[in-house]
N, C-alpha and C positions, 0 to 999 in steps of 0.2 A: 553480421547478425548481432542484436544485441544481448545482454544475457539475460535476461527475459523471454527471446527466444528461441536461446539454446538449452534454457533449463525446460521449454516447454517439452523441446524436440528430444532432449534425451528423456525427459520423463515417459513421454509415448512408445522411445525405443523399450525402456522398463516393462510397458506395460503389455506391447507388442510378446515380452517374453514371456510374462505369465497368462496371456488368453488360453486359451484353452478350444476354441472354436474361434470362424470368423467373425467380426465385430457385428454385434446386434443392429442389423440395418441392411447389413453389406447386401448386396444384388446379389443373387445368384447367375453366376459365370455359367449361360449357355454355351453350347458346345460350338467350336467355329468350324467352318465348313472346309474341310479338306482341302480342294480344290482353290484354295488362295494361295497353296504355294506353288501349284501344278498348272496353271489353268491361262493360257497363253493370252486368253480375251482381259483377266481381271491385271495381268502383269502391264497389258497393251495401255489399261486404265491409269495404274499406278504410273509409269512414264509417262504420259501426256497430261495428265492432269494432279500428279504429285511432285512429281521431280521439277515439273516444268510451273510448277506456282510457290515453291519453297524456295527459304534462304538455306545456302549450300555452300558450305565452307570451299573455297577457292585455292589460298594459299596464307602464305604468312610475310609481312614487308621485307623480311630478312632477303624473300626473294627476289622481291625490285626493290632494292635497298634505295637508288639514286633516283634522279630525274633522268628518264630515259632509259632505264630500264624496263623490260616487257619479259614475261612468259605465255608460254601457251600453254593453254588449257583445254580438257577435252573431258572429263569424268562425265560428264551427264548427255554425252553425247553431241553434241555442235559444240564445232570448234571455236573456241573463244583465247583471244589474246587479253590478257590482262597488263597495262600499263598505268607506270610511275609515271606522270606528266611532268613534260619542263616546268610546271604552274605550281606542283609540287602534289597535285590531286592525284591519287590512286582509280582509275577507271579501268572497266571491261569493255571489249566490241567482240561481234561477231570476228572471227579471223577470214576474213570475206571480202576481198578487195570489189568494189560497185562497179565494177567493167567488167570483166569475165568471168567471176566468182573465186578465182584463186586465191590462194590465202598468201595472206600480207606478211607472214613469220613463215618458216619452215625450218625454225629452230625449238630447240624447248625455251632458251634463254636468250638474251641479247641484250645492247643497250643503244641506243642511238637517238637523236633529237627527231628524229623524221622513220616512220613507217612505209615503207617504199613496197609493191609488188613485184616480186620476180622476173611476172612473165612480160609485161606492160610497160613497166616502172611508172607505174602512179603512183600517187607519194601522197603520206596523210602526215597532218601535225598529230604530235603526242594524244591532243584531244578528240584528236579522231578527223578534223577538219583535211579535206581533199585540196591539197595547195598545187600539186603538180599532173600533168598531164601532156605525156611530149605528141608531137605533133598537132597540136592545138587545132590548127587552124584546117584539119580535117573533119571538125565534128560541127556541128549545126550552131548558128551564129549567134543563137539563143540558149546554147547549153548550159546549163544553170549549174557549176562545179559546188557554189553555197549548199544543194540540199542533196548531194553524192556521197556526203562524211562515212565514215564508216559506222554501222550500225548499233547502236549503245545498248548495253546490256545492264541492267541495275547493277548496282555494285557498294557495297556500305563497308563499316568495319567496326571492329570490337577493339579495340584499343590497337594492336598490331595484325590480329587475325582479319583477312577480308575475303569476304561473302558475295556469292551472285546469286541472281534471281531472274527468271525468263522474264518474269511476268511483269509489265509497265505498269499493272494495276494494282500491284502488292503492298501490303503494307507497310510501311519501314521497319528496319529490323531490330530497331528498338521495343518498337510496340509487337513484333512477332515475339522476341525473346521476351514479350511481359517480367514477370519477376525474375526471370532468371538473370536479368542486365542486370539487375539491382544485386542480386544472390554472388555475382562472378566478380564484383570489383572488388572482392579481398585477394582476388587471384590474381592481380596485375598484368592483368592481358594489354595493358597499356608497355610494358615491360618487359616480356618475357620473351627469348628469342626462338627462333627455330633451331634445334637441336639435330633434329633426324627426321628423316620423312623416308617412306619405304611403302613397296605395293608390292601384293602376293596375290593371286589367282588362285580362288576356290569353286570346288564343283558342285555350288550347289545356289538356290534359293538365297536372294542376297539377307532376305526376313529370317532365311534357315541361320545364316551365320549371324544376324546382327542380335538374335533371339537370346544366342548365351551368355551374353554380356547384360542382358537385361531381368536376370532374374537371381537369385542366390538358392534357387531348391536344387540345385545340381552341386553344389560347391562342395558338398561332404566326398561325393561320392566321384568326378572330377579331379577337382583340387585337392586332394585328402596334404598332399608334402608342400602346395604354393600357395593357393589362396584359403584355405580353411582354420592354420592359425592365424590368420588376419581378419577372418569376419565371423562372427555368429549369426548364423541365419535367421535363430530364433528370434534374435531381436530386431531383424530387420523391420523398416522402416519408409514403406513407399509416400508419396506425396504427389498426386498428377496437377500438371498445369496448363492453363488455356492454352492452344494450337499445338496439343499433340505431347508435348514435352511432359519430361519426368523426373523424379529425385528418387534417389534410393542412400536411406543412411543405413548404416549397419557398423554397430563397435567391434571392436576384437571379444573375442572368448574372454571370459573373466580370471579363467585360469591362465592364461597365457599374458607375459612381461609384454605387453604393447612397444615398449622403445624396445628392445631384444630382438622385436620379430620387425620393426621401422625400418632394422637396420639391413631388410630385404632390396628396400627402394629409396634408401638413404646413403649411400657411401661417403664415405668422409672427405671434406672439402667440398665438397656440392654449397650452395647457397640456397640457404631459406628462402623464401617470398614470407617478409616477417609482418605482413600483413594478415594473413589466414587464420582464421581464429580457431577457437577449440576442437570444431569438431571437425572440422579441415586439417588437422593435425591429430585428433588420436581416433576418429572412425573410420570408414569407406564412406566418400561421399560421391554415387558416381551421377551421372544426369545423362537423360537423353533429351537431344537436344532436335527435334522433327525434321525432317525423316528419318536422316541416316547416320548420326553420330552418335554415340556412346563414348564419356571420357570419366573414368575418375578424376579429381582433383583432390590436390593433398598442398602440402606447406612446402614441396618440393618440384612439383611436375604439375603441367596442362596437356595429357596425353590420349588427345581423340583418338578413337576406334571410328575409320570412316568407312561403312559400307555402301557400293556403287553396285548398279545392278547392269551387266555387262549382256546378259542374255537371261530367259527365264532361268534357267539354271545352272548360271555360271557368276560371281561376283568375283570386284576387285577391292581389296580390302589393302585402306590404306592406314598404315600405322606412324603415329605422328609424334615426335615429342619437343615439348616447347618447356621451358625452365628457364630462371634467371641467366644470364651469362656466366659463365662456367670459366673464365679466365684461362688462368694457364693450363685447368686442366682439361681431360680429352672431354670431347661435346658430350655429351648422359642420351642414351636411345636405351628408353623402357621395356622398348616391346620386339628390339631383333637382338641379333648376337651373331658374331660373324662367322662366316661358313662360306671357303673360296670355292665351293663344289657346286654353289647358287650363283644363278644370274646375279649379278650385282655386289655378290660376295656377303651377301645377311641371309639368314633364315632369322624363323619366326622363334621369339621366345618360350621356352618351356610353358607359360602360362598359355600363351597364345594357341598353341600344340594343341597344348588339351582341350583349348574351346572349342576348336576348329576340325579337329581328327576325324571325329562321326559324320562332320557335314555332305562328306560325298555320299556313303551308307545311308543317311538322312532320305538324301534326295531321291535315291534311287528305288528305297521303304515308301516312301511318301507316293512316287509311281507306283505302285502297285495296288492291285483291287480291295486290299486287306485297308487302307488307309480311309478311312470314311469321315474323320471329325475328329475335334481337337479338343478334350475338356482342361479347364484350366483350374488352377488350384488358386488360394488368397493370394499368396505367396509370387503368384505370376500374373496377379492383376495387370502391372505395369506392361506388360503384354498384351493383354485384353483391351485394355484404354487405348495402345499404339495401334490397334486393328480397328478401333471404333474412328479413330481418327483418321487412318490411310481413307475409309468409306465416306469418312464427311468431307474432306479434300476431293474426293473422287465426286463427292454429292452421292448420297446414300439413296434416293431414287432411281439413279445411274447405273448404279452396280446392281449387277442379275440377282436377282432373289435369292437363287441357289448358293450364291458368293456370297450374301451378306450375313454382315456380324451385328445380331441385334445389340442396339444403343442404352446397353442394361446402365451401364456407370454414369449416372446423372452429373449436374453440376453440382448437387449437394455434396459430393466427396468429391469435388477439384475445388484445386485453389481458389480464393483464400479462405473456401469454406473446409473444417473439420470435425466429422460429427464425431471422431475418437476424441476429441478434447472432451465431451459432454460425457462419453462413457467413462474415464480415468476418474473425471470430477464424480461421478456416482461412485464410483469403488470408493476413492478417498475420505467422500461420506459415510459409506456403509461402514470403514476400516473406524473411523470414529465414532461413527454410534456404537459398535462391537465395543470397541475400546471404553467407554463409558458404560 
């Protein structure tokens, strides 16, 4: 950003702190309909026609670092191998051998110049291409092996982070991440490696968990000892942007030493990313990134919150952290902390604790007859916009009437339009005409 518009963006967090009411304009946030977190028909929607048309963070190259490297991959439901090609190209396939349907890996990792099936051994090049087939000369004399490849899954990447997508008709993911491509290369995701990666199983609505990372009106009450000297809610700061995505700035409390309380997510000898500008270093800048990610970014860490929805009410939450190379010292994971009495030996960190704790309570409140509708406050807009989007992904005609979230937040308050720019410039007048 440049500082023209970092001075705009902290002025509006200023100004965010002295409103007094929602901004002159703003929609009034109907109520949303219960039943989107309960309701087995609207979940059946969101899987078939959300998960399966978004870009969905896959993994990071740290994990097929070579040529010939592959993992497998599974979060969204079909098995898909993601491979490093001899050619040097990062590609996805279904994990779906074209003969019997068995899958081509049945490891998480591996590395090898050739894709071979277990059961069969038919054999694919890196690029998917079907080279081998024993006993040949028992299949029909016209079997066309050229058009058997293994089936190709879109697949793009953000500087080291790489992404899949069902859909052959999807946009590129430059143009899905609209501004936000532009907003993230002070974060050197061309750079940054994989640190930690970690999955925990929660009981509940994967929307129920992904919800509290997407708002700061719980922060006081919540985070009172981890997150609450680090942000002020009052000044928060949302921003929505085409296909569903979101920004939330928010500075620390004004009474509180910023570097004093950095030194939460900063430990010594870590490495900058000395690219990240102002407010990448002294506010909370966190972004949702559609559907399922939530990550702050700072001048030290790229640490996605990725929720997966495993069943209506059950998600897999995966906790990620990516940072410069950390040399001699131990990898940096933001969001577990170890604990040999857990599968894997991490539990989830204090912060993570207290987002997550209510979520089974949540779910099982939200069943019950007492649950009727969801009113939202200014403050959880960013919430409101993420529900109007799940329904235009889903096609807002589609969804049952009784499941829809009216499409109150226009594009006059999404990117790159702001109509709080126009309110701050009237105060500013008014403060000079008084003045005079």
């Amino acid at each position: 950003m440049d500082a023209s518009e970092i001075a705009r963006l902290k002025a509006l967090m200023e100004w965010e702190g002295r409103r007094t009411a929602p901004p002159r304009g703003f929609p009034t946030l109907l109520d949303m309909p219960a039943a989107r977190y309960t309701s087995p028909e609207y979940y059946a929607l969101e899987k078939e026609r959300v998960f399966r048309r978004s870009w969905l963070f896959a993994g990071h190259i740290d994990e097929v670092p070579e040529p010939g490297c592959w993992m497998r991959w599974h979060n969204a439901g079909d098995p898909i191998v993601i491979v490093h090609g001899m050619d040097g190209v990062v590609r996805a396939f279904y994990n779906t051998c074209r003969h019997r349907g068995a899958p081509v890996v049945t490891e998480d990792f591996g590395k090898s110049s050739r894709l071979m099936c277990g059961y069969h051994n038919w054999t694919y090049k890196t690029d998917g291409t079907l080279v081998g087939v024993p006993e040949r000369q028992d299949f029909p004399p016209d079997f066309d092996m050229s058009c058997r490849g293994l089936i190709p899954v879109r697949c793009e990447r953000l500087g080291n982070v790489i992404f899949v997508n069902f859909d052959d008709e999807a946009m590129p993911l430059k143009e899905w991440m609209g501004p936000l491509w532009d907003e993230w290369a002070e974060f050197a995701f061309d750079r940054i490696r994989l640190a930690a990666r970690h999955s925990f199983d929660l009981q509940c609505n994967w929307k129920v968990a992904m919800e509290a990372n997407m708002e700061v009106y719980h922060v006081p009450f919540i985070h009172p000892e981890t997150v609450a000297p680090l942000v002020d809610p009052k000044r928060n700061l949302n921003t929505m942007y085409p296909n569903g995505h979101a920004r939330m700035l928010a500075p620390p409390p004004r009474t509180t030493d910023r570097e004093h309380v950095r030194a939460i997510d900063s430990p010594p000898g870590w490495k900058q990313i000395e690219s990240v500008g102002e407010l990448g270093r002294t506010c909370t800048q966190s972004y949702t990134l559609f559907p399922n990610w939530v990550s702050p970014l700072s001048n030290y860490f790229v640490p996605p919150l990725v929720f997966w929805p495993t069943s209506l009410t059950t998600t897999r939450l995966e906790l990620v952290t990516m940072a410069l190379d950390w040399g001699d010292e131990p990898a940096p994971d933001l969001w577990t902390v170890p604990d040999d009495t857990q599968p894997g030996g991490r539990q989830m960190s204090p912060i993570i604790l207290e987002d997550t704790q209510f979520g089974e309570a949540i779910q099982k409140s939200m069943e019950s007859a007492a649950f009727k509708s969801v009113p939202l406050s200014y403050q959880e807009a960013r919430i409101y916009s993420f529900h109007q989007s799940l329904d235009r992904m889903i096609g807002v005609d589609d969804v049952p009437e009784e499941l829809r979230v009216e499409q109150v937040i226009g594009e006059e308050w999404t990117w790159p339009n702001e109509p709080r720019d126009a309110l701050l410039s009237e105060e500013a007048e008014a403060s000079r005409d008084a003045a005079e």
